[in-house]
C-alpha positions as a Markdown table, in Angstrom:
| # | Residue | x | y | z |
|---|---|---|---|---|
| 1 | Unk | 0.0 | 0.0 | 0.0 |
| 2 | Unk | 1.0 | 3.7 | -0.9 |
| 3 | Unk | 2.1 | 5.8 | 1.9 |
| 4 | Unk | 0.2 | 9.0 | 2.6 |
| 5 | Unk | 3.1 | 11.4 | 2.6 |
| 6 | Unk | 1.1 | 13.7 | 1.3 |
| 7 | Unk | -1.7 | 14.7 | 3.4 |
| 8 | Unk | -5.3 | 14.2 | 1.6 |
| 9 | Unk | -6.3 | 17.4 | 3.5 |
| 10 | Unk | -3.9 | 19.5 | 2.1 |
| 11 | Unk | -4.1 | 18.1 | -1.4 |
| 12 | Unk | -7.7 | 18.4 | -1.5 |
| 13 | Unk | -6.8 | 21.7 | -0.5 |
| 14 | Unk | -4.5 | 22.4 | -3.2 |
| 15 | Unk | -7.4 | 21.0 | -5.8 |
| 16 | Unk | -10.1 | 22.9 | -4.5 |
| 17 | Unk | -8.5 | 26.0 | -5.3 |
| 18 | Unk | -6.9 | 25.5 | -8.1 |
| 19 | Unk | -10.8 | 24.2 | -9.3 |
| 20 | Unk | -11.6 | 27.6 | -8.1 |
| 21 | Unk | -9.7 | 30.0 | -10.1 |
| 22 | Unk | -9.8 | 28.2 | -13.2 |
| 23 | Unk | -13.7 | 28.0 | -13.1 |
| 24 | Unk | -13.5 | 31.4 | -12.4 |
| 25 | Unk | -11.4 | 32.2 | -15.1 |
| 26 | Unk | -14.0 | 30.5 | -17.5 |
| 27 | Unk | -11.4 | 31.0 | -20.9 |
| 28 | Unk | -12.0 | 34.7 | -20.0 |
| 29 | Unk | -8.2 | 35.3 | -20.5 |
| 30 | Unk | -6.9 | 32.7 | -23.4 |
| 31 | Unk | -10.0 | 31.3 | -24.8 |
| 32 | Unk | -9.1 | 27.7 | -23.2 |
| 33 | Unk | -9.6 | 26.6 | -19.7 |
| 34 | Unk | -7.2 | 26.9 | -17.4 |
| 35 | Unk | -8.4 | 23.6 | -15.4 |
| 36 | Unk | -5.7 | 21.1 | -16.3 |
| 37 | Unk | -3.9 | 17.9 | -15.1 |
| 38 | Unk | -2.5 | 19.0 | -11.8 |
| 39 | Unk | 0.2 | 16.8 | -9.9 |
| 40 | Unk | 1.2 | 17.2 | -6.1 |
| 41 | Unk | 4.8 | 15.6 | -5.8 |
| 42 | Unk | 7.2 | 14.7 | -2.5 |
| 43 | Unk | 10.8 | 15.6 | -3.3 |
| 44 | Unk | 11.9 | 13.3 | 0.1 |
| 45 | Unk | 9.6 | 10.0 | -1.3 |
| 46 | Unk | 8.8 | 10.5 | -4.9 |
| 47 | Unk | 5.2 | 10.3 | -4.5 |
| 48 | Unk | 2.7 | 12.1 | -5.5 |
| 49 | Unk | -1.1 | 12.9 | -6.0 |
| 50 | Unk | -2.8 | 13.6 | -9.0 |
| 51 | Unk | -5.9 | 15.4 | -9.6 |
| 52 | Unk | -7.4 | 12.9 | -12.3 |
| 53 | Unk | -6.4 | 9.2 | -12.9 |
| 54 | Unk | -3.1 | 7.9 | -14.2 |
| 55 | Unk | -1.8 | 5.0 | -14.7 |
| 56 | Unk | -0.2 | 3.1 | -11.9 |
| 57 | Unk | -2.3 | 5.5 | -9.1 |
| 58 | Unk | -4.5 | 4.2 | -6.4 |
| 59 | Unk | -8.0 | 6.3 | -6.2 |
| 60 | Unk | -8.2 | 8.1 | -2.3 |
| 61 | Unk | -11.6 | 9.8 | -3.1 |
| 62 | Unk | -11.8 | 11.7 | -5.8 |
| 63 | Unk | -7.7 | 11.8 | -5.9 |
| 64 | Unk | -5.3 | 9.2 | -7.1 |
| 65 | Unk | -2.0 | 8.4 | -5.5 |
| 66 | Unk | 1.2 | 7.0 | -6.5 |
| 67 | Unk | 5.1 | 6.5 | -6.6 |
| 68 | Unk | 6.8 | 8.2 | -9.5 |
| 69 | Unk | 9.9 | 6.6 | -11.2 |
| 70 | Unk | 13.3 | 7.1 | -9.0 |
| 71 | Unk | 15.1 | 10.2 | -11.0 |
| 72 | Unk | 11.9 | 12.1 | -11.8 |
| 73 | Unk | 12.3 | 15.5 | -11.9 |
| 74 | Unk | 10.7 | 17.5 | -8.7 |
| 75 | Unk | 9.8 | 20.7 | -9.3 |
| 76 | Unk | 7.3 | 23.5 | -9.8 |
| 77 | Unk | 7.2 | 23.1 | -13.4 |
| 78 | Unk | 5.2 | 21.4 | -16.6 |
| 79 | Unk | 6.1 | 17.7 | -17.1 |
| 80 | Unk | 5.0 | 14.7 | -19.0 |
| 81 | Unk | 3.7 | 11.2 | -17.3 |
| 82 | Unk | 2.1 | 8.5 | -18.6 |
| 83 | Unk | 1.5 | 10.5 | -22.0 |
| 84 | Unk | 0.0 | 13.9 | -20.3 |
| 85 | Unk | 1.3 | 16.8 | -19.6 |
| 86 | Unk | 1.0 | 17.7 | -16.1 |
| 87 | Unk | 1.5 | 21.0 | -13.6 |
| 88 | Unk | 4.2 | 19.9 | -11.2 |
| 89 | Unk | 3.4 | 21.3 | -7.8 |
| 90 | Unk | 5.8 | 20.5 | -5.0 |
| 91 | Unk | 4.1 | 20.2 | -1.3 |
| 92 | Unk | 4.1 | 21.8 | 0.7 |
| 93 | Unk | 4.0 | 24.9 | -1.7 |
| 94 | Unk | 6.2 | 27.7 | -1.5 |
| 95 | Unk | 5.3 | 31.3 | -0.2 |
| 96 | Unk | 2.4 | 32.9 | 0.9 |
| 97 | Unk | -1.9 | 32.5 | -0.1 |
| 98 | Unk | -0.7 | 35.2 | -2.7 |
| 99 | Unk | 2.2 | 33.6 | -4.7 |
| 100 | Unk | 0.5 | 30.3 | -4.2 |
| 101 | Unk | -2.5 | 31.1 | -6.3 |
| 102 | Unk | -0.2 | 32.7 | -8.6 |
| 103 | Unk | 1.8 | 29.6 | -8.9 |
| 104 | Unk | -1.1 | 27.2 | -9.8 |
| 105 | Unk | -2.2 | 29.7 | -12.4 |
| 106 | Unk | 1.0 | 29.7 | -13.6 |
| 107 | Unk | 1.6 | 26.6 | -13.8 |
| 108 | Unk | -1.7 | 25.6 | -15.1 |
| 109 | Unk | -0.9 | 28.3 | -18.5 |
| 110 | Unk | 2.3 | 26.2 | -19.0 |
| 111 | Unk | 0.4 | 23.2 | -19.5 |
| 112 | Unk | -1.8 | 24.8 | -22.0 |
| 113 | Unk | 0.8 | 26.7 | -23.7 |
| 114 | Unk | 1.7 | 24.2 | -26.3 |
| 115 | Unk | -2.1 | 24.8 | -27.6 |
| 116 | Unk | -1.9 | 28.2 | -27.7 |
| 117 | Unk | 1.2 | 27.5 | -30.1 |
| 118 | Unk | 4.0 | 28.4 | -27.6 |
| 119 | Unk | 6.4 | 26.3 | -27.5 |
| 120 | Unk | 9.5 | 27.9 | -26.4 |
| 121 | Unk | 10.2 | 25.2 | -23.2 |
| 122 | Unk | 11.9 | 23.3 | -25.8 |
| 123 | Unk | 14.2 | 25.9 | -26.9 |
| 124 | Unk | 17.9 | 25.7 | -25.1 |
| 125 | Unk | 18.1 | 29.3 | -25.8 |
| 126 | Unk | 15.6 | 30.4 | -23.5 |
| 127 | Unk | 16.3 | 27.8 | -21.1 |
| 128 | Unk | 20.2 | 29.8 | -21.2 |
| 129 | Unk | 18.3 | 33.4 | -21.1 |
| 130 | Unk | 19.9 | 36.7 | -22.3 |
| 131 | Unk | 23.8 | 36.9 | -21.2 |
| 132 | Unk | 23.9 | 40.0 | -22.1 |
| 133 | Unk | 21.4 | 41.2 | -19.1 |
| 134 | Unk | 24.3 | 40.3 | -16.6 |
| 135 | Unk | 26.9 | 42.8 | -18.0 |
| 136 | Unk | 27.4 | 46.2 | -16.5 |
| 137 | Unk | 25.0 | 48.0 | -20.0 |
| 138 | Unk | 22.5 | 45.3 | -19.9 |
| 139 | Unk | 21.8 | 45.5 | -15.8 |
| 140 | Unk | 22.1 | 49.3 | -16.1 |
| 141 | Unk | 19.3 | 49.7 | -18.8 |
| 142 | Unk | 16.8 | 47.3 | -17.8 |
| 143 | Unk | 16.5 | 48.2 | -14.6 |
| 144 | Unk | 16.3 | 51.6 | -15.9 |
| 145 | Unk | 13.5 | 49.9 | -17.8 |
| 146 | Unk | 11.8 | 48.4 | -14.9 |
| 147 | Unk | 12.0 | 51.6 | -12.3 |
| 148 | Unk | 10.0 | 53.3 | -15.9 |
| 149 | Unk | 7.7 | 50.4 | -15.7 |
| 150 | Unk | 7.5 | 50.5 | -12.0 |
| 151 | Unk | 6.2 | 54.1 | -12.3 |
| 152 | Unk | 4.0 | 53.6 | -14.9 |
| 153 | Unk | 2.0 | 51.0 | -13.1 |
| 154 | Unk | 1.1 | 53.5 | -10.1 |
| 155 | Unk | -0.1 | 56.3 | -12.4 |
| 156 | Unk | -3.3 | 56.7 | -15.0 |
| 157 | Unk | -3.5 | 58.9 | -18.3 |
| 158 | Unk | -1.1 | 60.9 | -19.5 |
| 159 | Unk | 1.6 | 60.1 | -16.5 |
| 160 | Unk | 1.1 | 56.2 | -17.7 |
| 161 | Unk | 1.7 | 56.7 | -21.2 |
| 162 | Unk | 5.0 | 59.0 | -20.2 |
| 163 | Unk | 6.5 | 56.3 | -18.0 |
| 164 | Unk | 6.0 | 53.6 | -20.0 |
| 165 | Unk | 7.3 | 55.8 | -23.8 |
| 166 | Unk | 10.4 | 56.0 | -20.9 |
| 167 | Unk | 10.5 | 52.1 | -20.1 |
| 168 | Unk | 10.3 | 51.5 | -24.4 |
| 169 | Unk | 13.2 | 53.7 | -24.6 |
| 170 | Unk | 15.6 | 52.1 | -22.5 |
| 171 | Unk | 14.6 | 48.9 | -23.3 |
| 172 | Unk | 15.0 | 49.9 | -27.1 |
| 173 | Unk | 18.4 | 51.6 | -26.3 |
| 174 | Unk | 19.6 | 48.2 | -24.9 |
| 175 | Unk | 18.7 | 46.0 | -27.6 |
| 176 | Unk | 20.6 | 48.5 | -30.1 |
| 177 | Unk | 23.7 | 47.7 | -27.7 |
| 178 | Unk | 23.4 | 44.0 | -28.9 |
| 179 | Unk | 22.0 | 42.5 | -31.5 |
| 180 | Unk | 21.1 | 39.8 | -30.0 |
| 181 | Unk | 19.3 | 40.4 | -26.8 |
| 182 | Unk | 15.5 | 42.1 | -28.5 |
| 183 | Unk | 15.0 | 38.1 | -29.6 |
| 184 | Unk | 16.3 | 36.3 | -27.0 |
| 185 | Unk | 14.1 | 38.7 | -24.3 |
| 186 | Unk | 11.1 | 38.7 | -26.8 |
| 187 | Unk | 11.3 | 34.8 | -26.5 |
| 188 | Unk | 11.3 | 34.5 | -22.3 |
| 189 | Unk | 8.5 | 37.4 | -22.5 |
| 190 | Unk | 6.1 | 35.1 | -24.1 |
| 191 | Unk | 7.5 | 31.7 | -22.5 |
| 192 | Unk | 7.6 | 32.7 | -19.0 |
| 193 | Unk | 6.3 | 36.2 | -19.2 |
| 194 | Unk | 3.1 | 35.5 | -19.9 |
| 195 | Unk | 2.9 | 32.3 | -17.8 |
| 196 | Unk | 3.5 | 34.6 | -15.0 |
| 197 | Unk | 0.9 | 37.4 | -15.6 |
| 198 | Unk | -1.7 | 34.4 | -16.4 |
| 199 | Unk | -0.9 | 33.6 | -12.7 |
| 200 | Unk | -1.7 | 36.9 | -11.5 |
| 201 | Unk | -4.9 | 37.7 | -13.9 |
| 202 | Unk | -6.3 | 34.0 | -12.8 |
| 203 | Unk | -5.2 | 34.0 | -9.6 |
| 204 | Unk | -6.1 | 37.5 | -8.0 |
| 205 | Unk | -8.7 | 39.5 | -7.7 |
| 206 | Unk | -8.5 | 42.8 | -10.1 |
| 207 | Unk | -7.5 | 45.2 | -6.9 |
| 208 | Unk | -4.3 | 43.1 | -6.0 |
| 209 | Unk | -2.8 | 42.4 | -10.1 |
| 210 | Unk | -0.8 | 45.6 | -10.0 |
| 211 | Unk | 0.6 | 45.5 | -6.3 |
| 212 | Unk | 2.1 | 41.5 | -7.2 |
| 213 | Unk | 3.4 | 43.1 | -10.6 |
| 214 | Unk | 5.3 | 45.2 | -8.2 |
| 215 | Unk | 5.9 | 42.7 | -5.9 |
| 216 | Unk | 7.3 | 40.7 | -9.3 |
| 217 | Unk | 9.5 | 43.8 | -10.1 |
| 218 | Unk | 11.2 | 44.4 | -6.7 |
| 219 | Unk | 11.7 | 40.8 | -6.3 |
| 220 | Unk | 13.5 | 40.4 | -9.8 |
| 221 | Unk | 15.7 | 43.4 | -9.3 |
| 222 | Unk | 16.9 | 41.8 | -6.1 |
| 223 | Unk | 18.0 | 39.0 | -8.0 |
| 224 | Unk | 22.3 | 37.8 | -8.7 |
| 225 | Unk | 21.3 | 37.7 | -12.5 |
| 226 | Unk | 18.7 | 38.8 | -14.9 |
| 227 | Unk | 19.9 | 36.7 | -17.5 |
| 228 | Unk | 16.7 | 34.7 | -17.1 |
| 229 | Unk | 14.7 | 36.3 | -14.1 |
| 230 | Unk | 14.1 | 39.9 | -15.8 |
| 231 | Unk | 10.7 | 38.0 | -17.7 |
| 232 | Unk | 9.0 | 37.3 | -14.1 |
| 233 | Unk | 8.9 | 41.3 | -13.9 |
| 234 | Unk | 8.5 | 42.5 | -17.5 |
| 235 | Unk | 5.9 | 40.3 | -18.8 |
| 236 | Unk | 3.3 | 40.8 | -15.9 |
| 237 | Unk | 3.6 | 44.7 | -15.7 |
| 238 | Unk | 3.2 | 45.0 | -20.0 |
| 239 | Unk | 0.5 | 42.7 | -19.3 |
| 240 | Unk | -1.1 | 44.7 | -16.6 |
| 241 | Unk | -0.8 | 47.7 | -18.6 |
| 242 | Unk | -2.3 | 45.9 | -21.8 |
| 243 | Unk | -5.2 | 45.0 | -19.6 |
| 244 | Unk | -5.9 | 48.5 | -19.0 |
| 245 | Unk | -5.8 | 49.4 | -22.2 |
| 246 | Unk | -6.6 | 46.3 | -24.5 |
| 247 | Unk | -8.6 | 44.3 | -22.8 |
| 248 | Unk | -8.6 | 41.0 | -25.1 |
| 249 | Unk | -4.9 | 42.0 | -26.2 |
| 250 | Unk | -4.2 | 38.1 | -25.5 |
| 251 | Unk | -6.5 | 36.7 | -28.5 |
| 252 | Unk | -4.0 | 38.5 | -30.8 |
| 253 | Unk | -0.3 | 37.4 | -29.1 |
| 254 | Unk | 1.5 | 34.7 | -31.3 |
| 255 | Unk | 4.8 | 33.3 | -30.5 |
| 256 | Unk | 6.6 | 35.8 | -32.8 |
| 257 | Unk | 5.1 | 38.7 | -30.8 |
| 258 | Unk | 6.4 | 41.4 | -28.6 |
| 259 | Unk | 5.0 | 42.5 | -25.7 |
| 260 | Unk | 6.4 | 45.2 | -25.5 |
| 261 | Unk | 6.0 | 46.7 | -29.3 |
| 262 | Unk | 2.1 | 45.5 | -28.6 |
| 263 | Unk | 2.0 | 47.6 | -25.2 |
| 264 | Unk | 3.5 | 50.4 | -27.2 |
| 265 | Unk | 0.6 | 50.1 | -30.3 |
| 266 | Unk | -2.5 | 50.0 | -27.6 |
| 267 | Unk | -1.0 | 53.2 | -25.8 |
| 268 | Unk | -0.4 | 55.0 | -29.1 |
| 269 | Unk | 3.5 | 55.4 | -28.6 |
| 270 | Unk | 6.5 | 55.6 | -30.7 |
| 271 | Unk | 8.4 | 52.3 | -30.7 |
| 272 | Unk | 11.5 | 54.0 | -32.3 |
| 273 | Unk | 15.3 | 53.6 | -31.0 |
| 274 | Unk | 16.4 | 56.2 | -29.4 |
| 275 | Unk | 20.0 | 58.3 | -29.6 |
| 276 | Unk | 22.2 | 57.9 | -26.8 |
| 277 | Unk | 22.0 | 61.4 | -25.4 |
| 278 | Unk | 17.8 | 60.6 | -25.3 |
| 279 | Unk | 18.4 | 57.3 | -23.9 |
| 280 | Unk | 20.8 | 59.3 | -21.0 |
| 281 | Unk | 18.0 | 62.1 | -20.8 |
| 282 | Unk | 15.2 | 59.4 | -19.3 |
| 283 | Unk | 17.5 | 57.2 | -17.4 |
| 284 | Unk | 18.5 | 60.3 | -15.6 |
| 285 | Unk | 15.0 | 60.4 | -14.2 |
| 286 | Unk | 14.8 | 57.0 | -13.1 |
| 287 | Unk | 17.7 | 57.0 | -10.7 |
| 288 | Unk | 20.0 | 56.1 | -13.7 |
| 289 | Unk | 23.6 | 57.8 | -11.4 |
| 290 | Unk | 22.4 | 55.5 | -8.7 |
| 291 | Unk | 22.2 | 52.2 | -10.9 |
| 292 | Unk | 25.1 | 53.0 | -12.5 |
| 293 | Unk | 26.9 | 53.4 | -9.5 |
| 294 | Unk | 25.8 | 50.4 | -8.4 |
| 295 | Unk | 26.6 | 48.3 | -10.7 |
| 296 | Unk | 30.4 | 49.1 | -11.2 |
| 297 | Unk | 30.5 | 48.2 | -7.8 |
| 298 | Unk | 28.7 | 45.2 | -8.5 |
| 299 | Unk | 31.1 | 44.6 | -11.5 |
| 300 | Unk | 33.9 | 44.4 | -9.1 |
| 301 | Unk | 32.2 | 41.8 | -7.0 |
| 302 | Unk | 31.6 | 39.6 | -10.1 |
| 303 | Unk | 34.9 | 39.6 | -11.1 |
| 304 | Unk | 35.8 | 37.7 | -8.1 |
| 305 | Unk | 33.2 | 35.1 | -8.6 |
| 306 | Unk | 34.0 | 34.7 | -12.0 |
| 307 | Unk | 37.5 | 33.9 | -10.9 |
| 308 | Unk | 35.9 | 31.3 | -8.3 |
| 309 | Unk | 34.1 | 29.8 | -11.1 |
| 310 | Unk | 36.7 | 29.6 | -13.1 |
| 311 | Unk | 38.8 | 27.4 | -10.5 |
| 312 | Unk | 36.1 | 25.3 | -9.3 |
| 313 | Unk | 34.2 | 24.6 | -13.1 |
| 314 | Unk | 36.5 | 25.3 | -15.9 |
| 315 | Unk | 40.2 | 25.2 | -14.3 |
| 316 | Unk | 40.1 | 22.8 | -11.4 |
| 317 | Unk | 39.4 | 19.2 | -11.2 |
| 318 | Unk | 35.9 | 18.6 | -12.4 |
| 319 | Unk | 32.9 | 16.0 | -13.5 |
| 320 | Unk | 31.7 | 16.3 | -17.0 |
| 321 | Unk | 28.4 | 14.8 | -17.7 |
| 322 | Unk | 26.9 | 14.7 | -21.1 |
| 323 | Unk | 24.0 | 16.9 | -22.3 |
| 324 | Unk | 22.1 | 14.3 | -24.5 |
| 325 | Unk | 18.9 | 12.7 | -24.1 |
| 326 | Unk | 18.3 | 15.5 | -21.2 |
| 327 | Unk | 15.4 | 16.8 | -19.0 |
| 328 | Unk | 16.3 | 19.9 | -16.8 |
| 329 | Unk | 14.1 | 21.7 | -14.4 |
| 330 | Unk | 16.2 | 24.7 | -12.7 |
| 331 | Unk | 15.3 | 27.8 | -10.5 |
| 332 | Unk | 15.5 | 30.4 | -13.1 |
| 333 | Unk | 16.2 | 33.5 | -10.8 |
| 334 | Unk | 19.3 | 31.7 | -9.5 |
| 335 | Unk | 21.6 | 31.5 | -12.8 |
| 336 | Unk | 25.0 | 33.5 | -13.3 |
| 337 | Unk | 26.6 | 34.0 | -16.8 |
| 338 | Unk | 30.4 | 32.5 | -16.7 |
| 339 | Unk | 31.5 | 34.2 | -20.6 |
| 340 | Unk | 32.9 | 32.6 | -22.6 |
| 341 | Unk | 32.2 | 29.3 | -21.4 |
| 342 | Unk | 27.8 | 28.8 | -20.1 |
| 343 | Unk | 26.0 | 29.7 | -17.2 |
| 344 | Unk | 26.8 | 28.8 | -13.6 |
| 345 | Unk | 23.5 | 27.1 | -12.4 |
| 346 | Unk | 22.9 | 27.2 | -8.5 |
| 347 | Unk | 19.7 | 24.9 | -8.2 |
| 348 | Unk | 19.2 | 22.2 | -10.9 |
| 349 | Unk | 18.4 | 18.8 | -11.5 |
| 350 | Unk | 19.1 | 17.1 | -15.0 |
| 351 | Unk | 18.1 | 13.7 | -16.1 |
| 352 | Unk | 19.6 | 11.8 | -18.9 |
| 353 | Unk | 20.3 | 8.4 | -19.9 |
| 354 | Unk | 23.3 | 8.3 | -17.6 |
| 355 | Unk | 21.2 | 8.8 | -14.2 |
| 356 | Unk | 20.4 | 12.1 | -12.5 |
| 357 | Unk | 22.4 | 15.0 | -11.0 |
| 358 | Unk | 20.7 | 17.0 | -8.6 |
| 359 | Unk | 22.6 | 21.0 | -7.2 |
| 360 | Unk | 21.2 | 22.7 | -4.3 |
| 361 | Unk | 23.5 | 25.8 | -3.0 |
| 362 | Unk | 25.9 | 24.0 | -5.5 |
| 363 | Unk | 27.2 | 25.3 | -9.0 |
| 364 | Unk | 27.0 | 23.8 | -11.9 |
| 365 | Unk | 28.3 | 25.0 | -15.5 |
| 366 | Unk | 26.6 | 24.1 | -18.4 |
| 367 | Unk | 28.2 | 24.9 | -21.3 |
| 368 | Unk | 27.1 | 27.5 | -23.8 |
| 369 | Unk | 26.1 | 25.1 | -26.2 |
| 370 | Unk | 24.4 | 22.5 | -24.0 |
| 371 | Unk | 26.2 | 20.2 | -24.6 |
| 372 | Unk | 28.4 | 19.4 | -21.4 |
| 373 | Unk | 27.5 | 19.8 | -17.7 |
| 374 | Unk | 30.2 | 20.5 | -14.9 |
| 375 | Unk | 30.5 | 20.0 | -11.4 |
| 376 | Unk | 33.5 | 20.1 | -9.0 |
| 377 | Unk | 35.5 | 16.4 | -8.4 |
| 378 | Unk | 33.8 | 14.7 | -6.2 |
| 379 | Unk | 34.1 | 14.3 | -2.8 |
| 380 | Unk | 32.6 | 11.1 | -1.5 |
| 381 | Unk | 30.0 | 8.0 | -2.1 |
| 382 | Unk | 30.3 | 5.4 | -4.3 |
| 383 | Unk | 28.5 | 2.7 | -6.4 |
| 384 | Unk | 25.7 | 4.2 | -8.0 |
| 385 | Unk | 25.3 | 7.3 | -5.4 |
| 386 | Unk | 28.2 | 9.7 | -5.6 |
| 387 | Unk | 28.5 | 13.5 | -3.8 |
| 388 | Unk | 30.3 | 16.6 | -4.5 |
| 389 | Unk | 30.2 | 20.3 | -2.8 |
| 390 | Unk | 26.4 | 21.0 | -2.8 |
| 391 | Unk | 25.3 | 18.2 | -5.5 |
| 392 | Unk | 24.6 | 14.5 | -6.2 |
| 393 | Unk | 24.5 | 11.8 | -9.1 |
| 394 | Unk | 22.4 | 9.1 | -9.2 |
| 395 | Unk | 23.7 | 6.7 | -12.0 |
| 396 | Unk | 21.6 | 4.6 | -14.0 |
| 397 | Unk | 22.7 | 1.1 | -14.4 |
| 398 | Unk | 25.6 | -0.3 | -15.8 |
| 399 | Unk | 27.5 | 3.5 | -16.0 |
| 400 | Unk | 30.3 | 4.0 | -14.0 |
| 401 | Unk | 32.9 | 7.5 | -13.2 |
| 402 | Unk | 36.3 | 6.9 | -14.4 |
| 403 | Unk | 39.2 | 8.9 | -14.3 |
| 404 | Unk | 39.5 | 11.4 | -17.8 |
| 405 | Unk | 42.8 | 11.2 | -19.1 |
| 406 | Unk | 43.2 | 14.4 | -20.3 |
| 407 | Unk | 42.1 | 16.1 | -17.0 |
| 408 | Unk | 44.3 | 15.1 | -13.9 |
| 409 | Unk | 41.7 | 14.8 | -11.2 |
| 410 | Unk | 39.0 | 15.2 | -13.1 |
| 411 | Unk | 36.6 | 12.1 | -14.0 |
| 412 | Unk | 33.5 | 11.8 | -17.0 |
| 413 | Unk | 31.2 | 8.8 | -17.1 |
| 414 | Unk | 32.3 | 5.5 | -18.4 |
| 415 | Unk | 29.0 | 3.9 | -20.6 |
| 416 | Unk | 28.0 | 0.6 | -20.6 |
């Protein structure tokens, strides 16, 4: 018999709400319901409770219990089992009754996304995020963006449509600084951008959307990197603003589109790029010699951790573990860019043929063409289970660490 780790009360719990707000929702925001396959998982025993049947699962009520596979991924994100695709929810959830009904919304939109014709969880680009939003320019000019945005939020009319002209400035200004970033933020905007403002526009009621977009921005802004975090706070407050002005803006979003550029058409704004001496002008009223300021320092501090990383993941002795076959679920507000080589990942779990490998207050690299991922040598276990400095592996059967010959110290995986 299954073990009740997790509690029917607060699973029922869990599913009553989420029923809730999805009713509630009725299609209003994307034309499909938000009322999806929802899985409760235990990170400690691997089981878990589903909302509907699946195969393997006992039935407890109107709830169905089971033991997922050893090396399933456990995490708040979308996932396939037994040919569905799920909402992951980890119990007991995270954060307050505010950012929990946010979550499930959240969540449930992933799920659905692939309907609506988004598919960007499949792209490794926007799994990487923008590196250029961790340099000195990139920080400096979206935050200029997101102190515009933070204004414009907290004022109607004319006031609105000035702050937010400002936020399209800056954020224009930055993309003409590199090429690369307007597609690469464009991208996350739709993937997790509008994931997250679904959370907020199905989860609370219309007096509390803005105040958690500002709760979104200051807790973004807080973050080590933006490389992947800055869509959390851009996304819901151009989709707050849309809602003020386009109600039923969603109906016309594809995957090519830019939230943004679309905020900018319903207010009537120009969505040109600016001169630098323009640029300078609006940053200047956004605190833009306090940013700055700050992050030179912070550009000094990085430095150093760059240097650390470098030692520990690049330098030093290390484990290389292949990026094929992979599944990753990661806390995106807790990645730092390592140029030239990936990103340094500081909560992760990957799955692969080889086994699992699971970092938590770790640091992991993975290479900037997903192809390799690195840990420090490891420090202990053996057999199948082996430890390093804030990770583990799990090895499938039959694979083995060796010693790599080119690396002294260092090991790779020997297949079967």
């Amino acid at each position: 018999m299954i073990a009740a780790a997790i509690s029917t009360a607060a699973a029922a719990h869990v599913f009553a709400r989420a029923s809730t707000l999805c009713r509630a929702d009725a299609r209003r925001l994307w034309g499909v319901s938000l009322c999806v396959p929802i899985m409760l998982t235990d990170a400690g025993t691997l089981e878990a409770i589903a909302n509907r049947p699946v195969a393997g699962s006992k039935q407890d009520g109107n709830m169905f219990r089971l033991t997922l596979a050893a090396g399933t991924q456990i995490a708040t994100a979308p996932f396939s089992y037994a040919g569905v695709r799920w909402a992951q929810i980890p119990i007991p959830m995270y954060g307050d009754s505010e950012i929990q009904a946010v979550t499930l919304m959240h969540e449930s939109f992933h799920v659905v996304q692939p309907k609506l014709g988004f598919n960007g969880d499949a792209d490794n680009g926007s799994i990487a995020g923008d590196a250029y939003l961790d340099t000195q320019s990139g920080r400096v000019w979206l935050r200029g963006e997101l102190h515009a945005l933070r204004v414009a939020l907290q004022k109607n009319g004319q006031a609105r449509k000035q702050a937010l002209q400002d936020a399209l400035t800056m954020r224009l200004y930055r993309h003409s600084l590199n090429s690369r970033t307007a597609d690469v933020e464009r991208r996350l905007d739709v993937l997790e951008g509008l994931a997250e403002s679904t959370g907020i526009d199905a989860g609370l009621a219309p007096a509390r959307r803005i105040p958690y977009a500002l709760r979104d921005i200051a807790f973004v802004e807080a973050q080590p990197s933006y490389a992947r975090s800055f869509a959390y706070a851009t996304g819901p407050a151009y989709s707050e603003l849309l809602d003020a002005a386009q109600p039923n803006w969603r109906r016309a979003i594809a995957p090519a589109s830019d939230i943004a550029v679309t905020a900018a058409r319903a207010y009537g704004l120009n969505a040109g790029v600016p001169s630098a001496a323009q640029a300078q002008a609006v940053i200047a009223r956004y605190g833009g010699k306090e940013i700055e300021a700050q992050e030179a320092a912070r550009v000094v501090r990085i430095a150093a951790l760059d240097r650390k990383y470098k030692r520990e993941l690049v330098v030093g002795p290390t484990l290389t573990l292949p990026m094929t076959g992979f599944h990753i679920t990661f806390n995106p507000r807790d990645i730092e860019t390592l140029d030239p080589y990936g990103s340094v990942y500081h909560t992760l779990r990957v799955s692969a043929p080889w086994g699992s490998i699971a970092v938590s207050g770790g640091d992991a690299l993975i290479s900037k063409d997903f192809r390799t991922l690195a840990v420090a040598a490891p420090r202990g276990g053996s057999g199948s289970r082996v430890q390093g400095d804030g990770w583990t592996l799990r090895l499938a059967h039959g694979y083995a660490l060796v010693a790599n010959p080119r690396r002294r110290g260092s090991y790779q995986l020997s297949r079967p």
